[in-house]
LOBAPA-978621 format. One line per field, with one value per atom (N, C-alpha, C): residue in one letter; atom name; x, y, z. Coordinates in steps of 0.1 Angstrom, whole numbers. Atoms other than C-alpha are relative to their C-alpha. Layout:
<sites>
code = A ...
site = CA ...
c1 = X ...
c2 = Y ...
c3 = Z ...
</sites>
This chain:
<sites>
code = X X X X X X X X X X X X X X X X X X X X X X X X X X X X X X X X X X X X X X X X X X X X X X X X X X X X X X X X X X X X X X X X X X X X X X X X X X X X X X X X X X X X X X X X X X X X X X X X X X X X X X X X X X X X X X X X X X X X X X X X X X X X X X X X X X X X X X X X X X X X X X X X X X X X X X X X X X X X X X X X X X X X X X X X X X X X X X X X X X X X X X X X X X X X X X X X X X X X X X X X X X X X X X X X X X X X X X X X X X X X X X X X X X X X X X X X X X X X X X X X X X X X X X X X X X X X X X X X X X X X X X X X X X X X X X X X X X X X X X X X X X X X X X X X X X X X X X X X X X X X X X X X X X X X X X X X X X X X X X X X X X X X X X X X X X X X X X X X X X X X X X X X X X X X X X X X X X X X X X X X X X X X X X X X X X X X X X X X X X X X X X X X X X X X X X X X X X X X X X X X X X X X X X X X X X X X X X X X X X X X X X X X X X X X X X X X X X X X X X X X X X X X X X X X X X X X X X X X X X X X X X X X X X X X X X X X X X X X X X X X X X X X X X X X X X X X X X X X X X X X X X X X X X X X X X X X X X X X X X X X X X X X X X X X X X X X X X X X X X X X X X X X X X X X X X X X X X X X X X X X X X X X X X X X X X X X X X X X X X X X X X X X X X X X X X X X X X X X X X X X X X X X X X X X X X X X X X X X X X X X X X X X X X X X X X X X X X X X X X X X X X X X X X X X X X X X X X X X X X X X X X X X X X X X X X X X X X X X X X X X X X X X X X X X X X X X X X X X X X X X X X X X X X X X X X X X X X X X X X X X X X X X X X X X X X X X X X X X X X X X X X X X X X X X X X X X X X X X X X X X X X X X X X X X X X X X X X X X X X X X X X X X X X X X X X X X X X X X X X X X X X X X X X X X X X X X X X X X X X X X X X X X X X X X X X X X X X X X X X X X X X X X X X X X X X X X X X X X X X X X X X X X X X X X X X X X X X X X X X X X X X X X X X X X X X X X X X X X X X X X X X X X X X X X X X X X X X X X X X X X X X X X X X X X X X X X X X X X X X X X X X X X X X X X X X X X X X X X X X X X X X X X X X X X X X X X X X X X X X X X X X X X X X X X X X X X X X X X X X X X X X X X X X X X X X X X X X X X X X X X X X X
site = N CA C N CA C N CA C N CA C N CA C N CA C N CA C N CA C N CA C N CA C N CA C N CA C N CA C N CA C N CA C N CA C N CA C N CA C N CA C N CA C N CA C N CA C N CA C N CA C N CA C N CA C N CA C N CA C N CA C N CA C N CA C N CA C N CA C N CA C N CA C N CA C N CA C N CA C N CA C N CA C N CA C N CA C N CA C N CA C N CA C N CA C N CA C N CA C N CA C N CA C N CA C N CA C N CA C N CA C N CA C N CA C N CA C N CA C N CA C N CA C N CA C N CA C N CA C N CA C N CA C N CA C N CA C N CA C N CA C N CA C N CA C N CA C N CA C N CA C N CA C N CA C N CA C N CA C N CA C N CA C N CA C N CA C N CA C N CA C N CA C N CA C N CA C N CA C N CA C N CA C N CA C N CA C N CA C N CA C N CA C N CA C N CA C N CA C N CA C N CA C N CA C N CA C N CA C N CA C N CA C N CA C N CA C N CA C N CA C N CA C N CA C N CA C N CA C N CA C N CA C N CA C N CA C N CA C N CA C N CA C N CA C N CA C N CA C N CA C N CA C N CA C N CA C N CA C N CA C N CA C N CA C N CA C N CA C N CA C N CA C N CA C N CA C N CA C N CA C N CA C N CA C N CA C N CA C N CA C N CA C N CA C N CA C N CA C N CA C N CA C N CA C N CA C N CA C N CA C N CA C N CA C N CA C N CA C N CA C N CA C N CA C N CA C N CA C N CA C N CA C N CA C N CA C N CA C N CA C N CA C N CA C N CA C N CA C N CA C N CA C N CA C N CA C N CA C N CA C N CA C N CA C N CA C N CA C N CA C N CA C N CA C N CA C N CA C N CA C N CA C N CA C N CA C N CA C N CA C N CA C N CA C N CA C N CA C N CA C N CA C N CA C N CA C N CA C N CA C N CA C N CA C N CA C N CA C N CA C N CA C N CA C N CA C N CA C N CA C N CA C N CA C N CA C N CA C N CA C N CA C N CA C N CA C N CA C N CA C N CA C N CA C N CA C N CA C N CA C N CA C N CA C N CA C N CA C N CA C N CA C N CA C N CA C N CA C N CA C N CA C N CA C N CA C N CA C N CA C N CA C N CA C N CA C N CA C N CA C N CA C N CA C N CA C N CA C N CA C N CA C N CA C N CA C N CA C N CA C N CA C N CA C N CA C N CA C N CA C N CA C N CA C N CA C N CA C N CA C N CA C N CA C N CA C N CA C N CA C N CA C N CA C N CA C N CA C N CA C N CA C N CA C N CA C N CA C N CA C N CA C N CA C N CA C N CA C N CA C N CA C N CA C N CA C N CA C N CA C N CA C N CA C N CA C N CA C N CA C N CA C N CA C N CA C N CA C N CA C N CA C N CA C N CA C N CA C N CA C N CA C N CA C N CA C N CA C N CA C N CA C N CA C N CA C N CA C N CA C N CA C N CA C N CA C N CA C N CA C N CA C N CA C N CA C N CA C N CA C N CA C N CA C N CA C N CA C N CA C N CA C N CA C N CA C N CA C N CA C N CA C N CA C
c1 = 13 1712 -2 3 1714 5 -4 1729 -21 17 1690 -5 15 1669 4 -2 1689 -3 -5 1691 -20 12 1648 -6 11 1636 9 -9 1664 -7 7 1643 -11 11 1618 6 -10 1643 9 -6 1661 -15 9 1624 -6 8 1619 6 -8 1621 1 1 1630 5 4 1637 -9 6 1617 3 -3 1608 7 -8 1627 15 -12 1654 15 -17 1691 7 -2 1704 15 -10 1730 20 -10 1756 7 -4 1755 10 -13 1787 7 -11 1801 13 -13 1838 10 -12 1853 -14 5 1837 11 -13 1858 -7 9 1836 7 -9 1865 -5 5 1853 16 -10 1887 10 -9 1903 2 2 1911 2 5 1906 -15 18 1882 -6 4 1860 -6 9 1847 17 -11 1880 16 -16 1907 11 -10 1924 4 -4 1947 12 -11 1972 15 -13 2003 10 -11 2016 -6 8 2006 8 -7 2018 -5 3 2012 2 9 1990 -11 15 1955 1 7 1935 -15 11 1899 -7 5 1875 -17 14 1836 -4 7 1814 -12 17 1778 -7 14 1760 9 -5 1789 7 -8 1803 14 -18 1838 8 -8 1865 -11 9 1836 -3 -5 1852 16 -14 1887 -3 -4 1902 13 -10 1927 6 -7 1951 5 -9 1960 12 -9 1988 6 3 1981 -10 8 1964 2 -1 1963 -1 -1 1970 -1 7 1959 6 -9 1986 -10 7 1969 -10 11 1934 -12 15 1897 1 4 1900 -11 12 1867 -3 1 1874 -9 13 1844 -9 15 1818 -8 7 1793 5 -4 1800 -10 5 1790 11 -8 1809 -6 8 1796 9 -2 1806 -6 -2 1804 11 -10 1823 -5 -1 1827 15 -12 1852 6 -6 1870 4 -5 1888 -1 -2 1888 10 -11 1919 -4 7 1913 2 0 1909 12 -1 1929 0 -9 1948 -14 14 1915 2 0 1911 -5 10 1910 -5 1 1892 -5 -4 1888 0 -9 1904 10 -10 1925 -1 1 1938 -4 3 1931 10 -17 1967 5 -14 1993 8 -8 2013 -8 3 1992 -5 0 1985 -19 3 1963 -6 7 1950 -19 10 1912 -2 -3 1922 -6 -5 1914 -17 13 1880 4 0 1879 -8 6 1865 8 -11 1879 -10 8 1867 12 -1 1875 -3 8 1870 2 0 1862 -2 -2 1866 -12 12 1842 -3 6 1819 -4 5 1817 8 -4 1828 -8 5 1821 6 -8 1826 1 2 1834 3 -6 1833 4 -6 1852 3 -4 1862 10 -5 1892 14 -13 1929 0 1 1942 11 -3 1962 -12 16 1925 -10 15 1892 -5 5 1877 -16 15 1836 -3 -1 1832 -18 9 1800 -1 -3 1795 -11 9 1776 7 -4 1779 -3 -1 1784 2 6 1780 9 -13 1816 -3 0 1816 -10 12 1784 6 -3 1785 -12 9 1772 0 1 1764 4 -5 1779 0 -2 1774 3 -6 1789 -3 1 1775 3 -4 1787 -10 13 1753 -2 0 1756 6 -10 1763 -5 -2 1757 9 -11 1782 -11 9 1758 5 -5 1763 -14 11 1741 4 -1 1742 -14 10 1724 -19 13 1700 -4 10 1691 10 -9 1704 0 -3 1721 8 -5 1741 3 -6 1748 1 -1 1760 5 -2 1770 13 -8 1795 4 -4 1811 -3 -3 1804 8 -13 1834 11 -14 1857 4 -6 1884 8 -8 1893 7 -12 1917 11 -11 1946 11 -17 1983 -2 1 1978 -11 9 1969 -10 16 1937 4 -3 1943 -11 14 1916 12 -3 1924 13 -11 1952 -1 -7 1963 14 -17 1994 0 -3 2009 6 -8 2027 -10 -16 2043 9 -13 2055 6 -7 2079 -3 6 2056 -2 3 2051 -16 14 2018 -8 12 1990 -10 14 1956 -4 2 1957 -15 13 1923 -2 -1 1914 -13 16 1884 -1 3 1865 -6 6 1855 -4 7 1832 -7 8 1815 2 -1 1829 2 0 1815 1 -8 1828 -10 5 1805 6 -2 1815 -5 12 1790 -11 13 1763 2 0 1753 -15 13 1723 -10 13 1690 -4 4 1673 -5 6 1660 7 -10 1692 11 -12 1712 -11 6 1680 5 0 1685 14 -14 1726 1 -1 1719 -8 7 1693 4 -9 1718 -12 8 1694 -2 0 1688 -13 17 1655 -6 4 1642 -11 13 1617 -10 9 1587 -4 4 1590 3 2 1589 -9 7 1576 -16 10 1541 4 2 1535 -8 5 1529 5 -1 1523 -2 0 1529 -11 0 1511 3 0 1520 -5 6 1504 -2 -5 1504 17 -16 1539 3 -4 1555 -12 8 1545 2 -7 1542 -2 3 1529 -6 9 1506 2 -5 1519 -10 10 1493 5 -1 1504 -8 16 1477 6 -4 1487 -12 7 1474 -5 6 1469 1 -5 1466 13 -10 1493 -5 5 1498 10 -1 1513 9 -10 1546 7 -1 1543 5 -3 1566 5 -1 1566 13 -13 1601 4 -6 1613 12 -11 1645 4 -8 1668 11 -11 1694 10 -11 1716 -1 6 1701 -3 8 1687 -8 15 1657 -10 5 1639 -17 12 1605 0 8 1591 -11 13 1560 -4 4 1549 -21 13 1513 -11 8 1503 -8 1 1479 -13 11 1455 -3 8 1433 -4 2 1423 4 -6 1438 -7 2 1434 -10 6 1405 9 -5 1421 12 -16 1460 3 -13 1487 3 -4 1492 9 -12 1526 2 -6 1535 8 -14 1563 0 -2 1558 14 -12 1591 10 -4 1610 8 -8 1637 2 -3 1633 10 -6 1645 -8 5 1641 1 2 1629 -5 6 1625 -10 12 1593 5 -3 1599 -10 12 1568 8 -7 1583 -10 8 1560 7 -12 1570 4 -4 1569 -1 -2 1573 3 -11 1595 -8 2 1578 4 -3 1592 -3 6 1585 7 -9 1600 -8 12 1583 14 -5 1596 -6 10 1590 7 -5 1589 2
c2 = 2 1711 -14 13 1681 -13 16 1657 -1 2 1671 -7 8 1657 -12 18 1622 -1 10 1617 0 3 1618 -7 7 1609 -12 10 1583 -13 18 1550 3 -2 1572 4 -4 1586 -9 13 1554 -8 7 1539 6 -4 1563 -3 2 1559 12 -10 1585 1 0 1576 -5 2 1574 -8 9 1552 5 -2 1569 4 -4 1579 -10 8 1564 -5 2 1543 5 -4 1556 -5 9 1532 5 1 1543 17 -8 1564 5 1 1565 -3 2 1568 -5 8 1562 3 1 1553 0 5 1556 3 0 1546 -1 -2 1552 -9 5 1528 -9 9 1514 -4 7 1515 13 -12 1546 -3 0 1530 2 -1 1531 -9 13 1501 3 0 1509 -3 1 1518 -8 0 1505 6 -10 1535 -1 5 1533 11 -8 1559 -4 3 1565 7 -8 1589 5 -6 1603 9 -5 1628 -1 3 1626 -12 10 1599 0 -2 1601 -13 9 1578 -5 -1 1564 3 1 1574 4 -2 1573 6 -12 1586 3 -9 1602 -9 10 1570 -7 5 1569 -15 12 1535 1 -7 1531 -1 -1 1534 1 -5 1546 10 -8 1577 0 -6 1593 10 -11 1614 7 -6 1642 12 -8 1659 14 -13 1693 -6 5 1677 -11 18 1642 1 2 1634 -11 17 1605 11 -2 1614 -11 10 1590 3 -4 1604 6 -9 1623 -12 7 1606 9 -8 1619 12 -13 1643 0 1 1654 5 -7 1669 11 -14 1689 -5 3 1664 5 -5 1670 -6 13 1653 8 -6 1655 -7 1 1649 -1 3 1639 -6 3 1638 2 -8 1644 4 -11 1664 0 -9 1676 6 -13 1705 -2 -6 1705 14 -13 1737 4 -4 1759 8 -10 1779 12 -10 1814 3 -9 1833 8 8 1830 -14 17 1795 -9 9 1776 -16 19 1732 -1 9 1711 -14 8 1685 -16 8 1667 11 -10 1684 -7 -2 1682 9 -15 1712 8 -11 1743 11 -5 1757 8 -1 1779 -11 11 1747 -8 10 1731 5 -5 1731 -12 -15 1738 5 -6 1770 -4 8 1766 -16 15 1733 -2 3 1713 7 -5 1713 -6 2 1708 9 -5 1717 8 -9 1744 4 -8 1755 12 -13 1789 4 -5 1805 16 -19 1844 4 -6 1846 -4 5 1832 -18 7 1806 -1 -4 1819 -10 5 1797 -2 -5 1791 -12 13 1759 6 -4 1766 -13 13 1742 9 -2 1749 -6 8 1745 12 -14 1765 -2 1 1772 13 -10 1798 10 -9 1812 4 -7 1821 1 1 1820 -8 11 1802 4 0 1794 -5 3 1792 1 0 1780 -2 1 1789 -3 -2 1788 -2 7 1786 -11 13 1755 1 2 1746 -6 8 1738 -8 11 1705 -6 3 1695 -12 8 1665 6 -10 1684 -11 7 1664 13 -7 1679 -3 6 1677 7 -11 1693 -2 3 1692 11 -5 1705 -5 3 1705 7 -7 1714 17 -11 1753 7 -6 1755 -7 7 1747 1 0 1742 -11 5 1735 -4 6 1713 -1 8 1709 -2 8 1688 -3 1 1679 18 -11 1719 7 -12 1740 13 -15 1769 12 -9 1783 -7 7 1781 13 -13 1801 -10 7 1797 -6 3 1777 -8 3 1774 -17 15 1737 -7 5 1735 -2 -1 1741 -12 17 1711 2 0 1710 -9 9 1681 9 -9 1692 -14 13 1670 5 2 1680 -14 13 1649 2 0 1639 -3 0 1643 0 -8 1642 3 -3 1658 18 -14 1687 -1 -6 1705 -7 6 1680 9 -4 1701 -7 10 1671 2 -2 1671 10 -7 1702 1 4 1708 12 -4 1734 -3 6 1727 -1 0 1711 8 -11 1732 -1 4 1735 -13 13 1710 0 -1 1696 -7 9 1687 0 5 1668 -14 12 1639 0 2 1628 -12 12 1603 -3 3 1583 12 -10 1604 -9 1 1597 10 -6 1609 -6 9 1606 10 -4 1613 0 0 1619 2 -6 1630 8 -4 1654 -10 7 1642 1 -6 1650 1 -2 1659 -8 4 1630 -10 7 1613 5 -8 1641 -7 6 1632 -12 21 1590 5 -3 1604 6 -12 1630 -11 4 1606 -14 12 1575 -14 9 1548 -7 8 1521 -2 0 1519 -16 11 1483 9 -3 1487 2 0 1474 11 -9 1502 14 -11 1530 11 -14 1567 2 -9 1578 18 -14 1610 8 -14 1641 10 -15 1674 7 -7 1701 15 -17 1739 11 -7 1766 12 -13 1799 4 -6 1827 1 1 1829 11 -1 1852 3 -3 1852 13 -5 1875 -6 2 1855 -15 13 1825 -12 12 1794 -7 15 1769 -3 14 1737 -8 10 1717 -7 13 1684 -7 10 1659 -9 10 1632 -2 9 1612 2 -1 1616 -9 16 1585 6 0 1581 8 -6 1591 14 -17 1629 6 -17 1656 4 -11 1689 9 -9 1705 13 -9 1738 4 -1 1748 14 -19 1783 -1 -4 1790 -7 10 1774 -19 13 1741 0 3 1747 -4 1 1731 12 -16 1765 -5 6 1744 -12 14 1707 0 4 1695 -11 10 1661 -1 -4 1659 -17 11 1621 -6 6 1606 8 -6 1623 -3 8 1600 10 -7 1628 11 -10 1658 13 -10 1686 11 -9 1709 16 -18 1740 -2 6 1727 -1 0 1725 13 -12 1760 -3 1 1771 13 -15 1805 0 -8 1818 15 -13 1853 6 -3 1849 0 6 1839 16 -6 1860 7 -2 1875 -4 8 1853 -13 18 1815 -5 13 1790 -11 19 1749 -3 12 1726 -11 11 1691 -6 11 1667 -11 16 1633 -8 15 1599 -11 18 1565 -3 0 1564 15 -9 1595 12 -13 1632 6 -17 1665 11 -10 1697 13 -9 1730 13 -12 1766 14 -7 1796 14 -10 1836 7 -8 1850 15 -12 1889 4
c3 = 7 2093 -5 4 2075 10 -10 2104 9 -7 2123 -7 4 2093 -3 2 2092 14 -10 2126 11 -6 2139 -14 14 2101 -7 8 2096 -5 9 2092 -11 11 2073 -18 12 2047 -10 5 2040 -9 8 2028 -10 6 2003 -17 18 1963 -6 6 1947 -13 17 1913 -10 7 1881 -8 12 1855 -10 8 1830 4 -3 1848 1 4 1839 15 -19 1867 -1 -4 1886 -2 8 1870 -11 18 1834 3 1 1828 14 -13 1858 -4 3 1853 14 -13 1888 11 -16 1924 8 -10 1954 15 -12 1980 19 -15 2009 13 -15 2036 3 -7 2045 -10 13 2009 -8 7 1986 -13 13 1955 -4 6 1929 -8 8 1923 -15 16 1886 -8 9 1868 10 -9 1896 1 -9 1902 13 -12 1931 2 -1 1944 -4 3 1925 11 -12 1951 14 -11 1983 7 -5 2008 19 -17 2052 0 3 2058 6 -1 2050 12 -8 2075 -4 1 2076 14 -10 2100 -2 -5 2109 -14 16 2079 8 -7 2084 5 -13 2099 12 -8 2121 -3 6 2103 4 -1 2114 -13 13 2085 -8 9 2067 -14 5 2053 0 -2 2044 12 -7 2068 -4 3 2063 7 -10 2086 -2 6 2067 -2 6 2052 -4 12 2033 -13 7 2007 -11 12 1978 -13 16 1940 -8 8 1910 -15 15 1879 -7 10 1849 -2 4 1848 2 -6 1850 -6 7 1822 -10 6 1810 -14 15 1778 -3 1 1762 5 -3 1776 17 -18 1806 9 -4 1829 21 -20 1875 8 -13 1905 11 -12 1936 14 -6 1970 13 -10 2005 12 -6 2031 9 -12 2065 6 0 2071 15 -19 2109 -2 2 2098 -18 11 2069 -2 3 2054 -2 8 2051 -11 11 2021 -1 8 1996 -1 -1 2008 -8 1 2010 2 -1 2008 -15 13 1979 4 -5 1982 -9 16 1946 -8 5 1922 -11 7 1890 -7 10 1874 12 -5 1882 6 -6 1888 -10 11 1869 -3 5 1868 -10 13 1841 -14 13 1808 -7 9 1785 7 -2 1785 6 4 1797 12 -6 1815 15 -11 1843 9 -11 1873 13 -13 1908 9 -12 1943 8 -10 1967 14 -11 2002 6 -8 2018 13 -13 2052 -3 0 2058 14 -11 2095 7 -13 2126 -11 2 2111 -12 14 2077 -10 12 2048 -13 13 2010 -7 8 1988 -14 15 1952 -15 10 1923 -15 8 1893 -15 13 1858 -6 -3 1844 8 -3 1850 6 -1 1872 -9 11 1839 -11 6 1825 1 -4 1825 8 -9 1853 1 -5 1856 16 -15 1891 4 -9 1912 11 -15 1950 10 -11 1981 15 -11 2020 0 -8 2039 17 -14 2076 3 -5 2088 9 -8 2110 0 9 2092 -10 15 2066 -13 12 2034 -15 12 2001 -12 9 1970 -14 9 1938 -14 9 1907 -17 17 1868 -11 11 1840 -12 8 1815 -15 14 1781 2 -1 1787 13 -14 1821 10 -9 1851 16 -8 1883 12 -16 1928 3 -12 1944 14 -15 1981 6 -7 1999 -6 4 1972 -11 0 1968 -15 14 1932 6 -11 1949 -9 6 1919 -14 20 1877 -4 7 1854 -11 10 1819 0 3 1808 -14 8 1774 -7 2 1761 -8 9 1739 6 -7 1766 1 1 1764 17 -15 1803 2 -8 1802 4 -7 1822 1 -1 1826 16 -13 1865 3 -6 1886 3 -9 1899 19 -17 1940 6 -4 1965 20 -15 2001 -3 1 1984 -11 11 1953 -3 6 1939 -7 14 1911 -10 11 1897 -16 -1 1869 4 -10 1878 8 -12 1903 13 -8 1922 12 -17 1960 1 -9 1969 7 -6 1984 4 -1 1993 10 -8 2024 4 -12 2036 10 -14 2073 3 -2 2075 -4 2 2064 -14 15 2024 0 1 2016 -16 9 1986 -12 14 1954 -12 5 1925 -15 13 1889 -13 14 1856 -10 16 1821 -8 9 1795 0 -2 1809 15 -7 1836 9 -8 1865 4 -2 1872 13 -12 1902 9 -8 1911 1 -1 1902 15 -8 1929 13 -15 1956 2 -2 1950 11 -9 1964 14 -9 1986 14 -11 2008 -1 -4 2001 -1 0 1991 -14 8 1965 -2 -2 1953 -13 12 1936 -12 5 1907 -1 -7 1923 9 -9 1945 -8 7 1916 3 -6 1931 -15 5 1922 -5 2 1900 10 -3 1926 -4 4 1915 13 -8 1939 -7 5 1932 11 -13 1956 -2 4 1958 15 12 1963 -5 -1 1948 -6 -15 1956 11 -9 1991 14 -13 2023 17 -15 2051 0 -2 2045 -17 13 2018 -2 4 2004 -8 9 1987 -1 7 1969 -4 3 1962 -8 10 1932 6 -11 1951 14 -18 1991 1 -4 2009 9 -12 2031 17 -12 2068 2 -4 2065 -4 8 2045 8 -7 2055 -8 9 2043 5 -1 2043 -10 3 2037 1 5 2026 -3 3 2025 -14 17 1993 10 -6 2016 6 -5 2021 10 -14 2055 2 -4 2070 8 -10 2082 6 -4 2084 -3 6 2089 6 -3 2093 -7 4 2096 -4 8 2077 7 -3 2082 -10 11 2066 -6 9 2040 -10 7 2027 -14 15 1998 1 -3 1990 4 -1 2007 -7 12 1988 0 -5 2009 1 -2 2007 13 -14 2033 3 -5 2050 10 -8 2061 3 -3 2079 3 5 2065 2 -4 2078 4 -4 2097 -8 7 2074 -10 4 2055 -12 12 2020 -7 12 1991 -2 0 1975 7 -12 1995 -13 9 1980 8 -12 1994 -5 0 1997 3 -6 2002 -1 3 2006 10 -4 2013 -1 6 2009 -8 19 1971 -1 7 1963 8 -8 1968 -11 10 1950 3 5 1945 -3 -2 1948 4 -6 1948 -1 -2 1961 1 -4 1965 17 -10 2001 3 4 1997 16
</sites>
């Protein structure tokens, strides 16, 4: 799904802004970058592998770049000693992925990760990423917070093995919440006192258990890219789109306020979105499944004023549950979530 809407709308998707004037740039609290293109450090705090196991490689990332990404053979990975503990604050995680294989259920992939083990301590302790398989084509990412000697907050969804999937993980006052690809697919509560530092390393590609003297685990075999780590705050939606569609947006080119309305909501057959203002040349209207899928596009063009009668979309076919809308222009991405009964 997401390789389709980079690869016809790629020079359109790169020219869009999608952050606000108020919104905190994607700098502030950042605790580590480890933008993998040919290096596995991390340019913010210069973390650098104290240990490793195989040996990871780089290869190709999602625009095709060579040494663009990590790669990992089912049995490598890089570790970074006891760092990247989040205490009680909020904090996000951000990556992306593409799976070649998945372990079945239980084993699974780690693929950033500290903690999360009987081997560490404290109680409570320790978050990370895990993927699963359930046989054919079925898998399941889960992000985490939580030791497995107690209580673990766990949020899931599928994923689209051999796909590069954007990922992003927040921990928000007392909720723990999965983004992929842009889309909020799962939250639940989560305690905001919990002190999740953990003495297990920070690894990305496997489960180290160091210090203990446990055997390594959790291999993953695929590609990781661009993981970012903040501390102190969690990130907003239009902070997860700026990541998710990989782009840098000057000032000057600050997104117009649109409002979406959609009706009727719920629906059974026929969608109208009414839009605040014009929409210019490059408008498309994307629909979206609980799994980040594109199930509908439609490019709009240009509409000099808005619509009196909206944008009609039949969704008749379409599968009972949430669906997202996406309008995206040159300056600006709106938002929109409908029930189809």
């Amino acid at each position: 799904m997401e390789q389709n809407l980079r690869t016809p709308l790629a020079a359109f998707l790169f020219a869009i802004a999608l952050v606000s004037a108020q919104a905190q740039a994607l700098s502030d609290s950042l605790l580590a970058h480890f933008p993998l293109d040919g290096n596995p450090n991390d340019v913010i705090g210069g973390l650098a592998p104290t240990d490793s196991a195989g040996t990871p490689s780089f290869c190709p990332d999602r625009f095709n770049a060579a040494n663009g990404a990590a790669c990992f053979d089912g049995s490598s990975f890089w570790s970074y000693g006891d760092v990247l503990d989040m205490d009680t604050n909020d904090f996000a995680v951000s990556f992306w992925f593409q799976a070649d294989t998945v372990p079945q259920y239980p084993v699974g992939s780690r693929i950033v990760s500290k903690g999360g083990t009987v081997s560490g301590t404290t109680v409570n302790s320790g978050w990370g990423t895990l993927i699963n398989g359930f046989g054919g084509d079925s898998a399941r990412i889960e992000l985490f917070t939580g030791d497995a000697n107690s209580a673990v907050d766990t949020v899931e969804s599928a994923f689209d093995i051999g796909a590069w999937v954007h990922v992003l993980m927040n921990r928000c006052d007392t909720s723990l919440s999965l983004y992929l690809n842009g889309s909020l697919l799962d939250q639940r509560y989560s305690a905001p006192d919990r002190d999740l530092s953990a003495n297990i390393v920070f690894a990305i590609g496997a489960l180290d258990r160091s210090p203990s003297q446990d055997p390594d685990g959790s291999f993953f075999q695929g590609a990781v890219d661009d993981i970012r780590i903040f501390k102190g705050r969690c990130l907003s939606q239009t902070e997860i789109d700026t990541l998710y569609y990989g782009i840098s947006v000057p000032v000057s080119d600050l997104p117009r306020a649109l409002d979406l309305r959609i009706q009727p909501n719920p629906v059974t057959d026929q969608l109208v979105i009414l839009t605040s203002l014009p929409l210019d040349g490059s408008s498309v209207l994307n629909i979206t499944d609980a799994m980040g899928r594109v199930v509908s596009s439609k490019a709009l063009g240009w509409l000099r004023t808005p619509p009196a009668a909206g944008i009609t979309v039949n969704v008749a076919g379409l599968m009972p549950g949430t669906y997202w809308v996406s309008l995206v222009g040159t300056r600006y991405k709106a938002f929109g979530r409908f029930i189809k009964l």
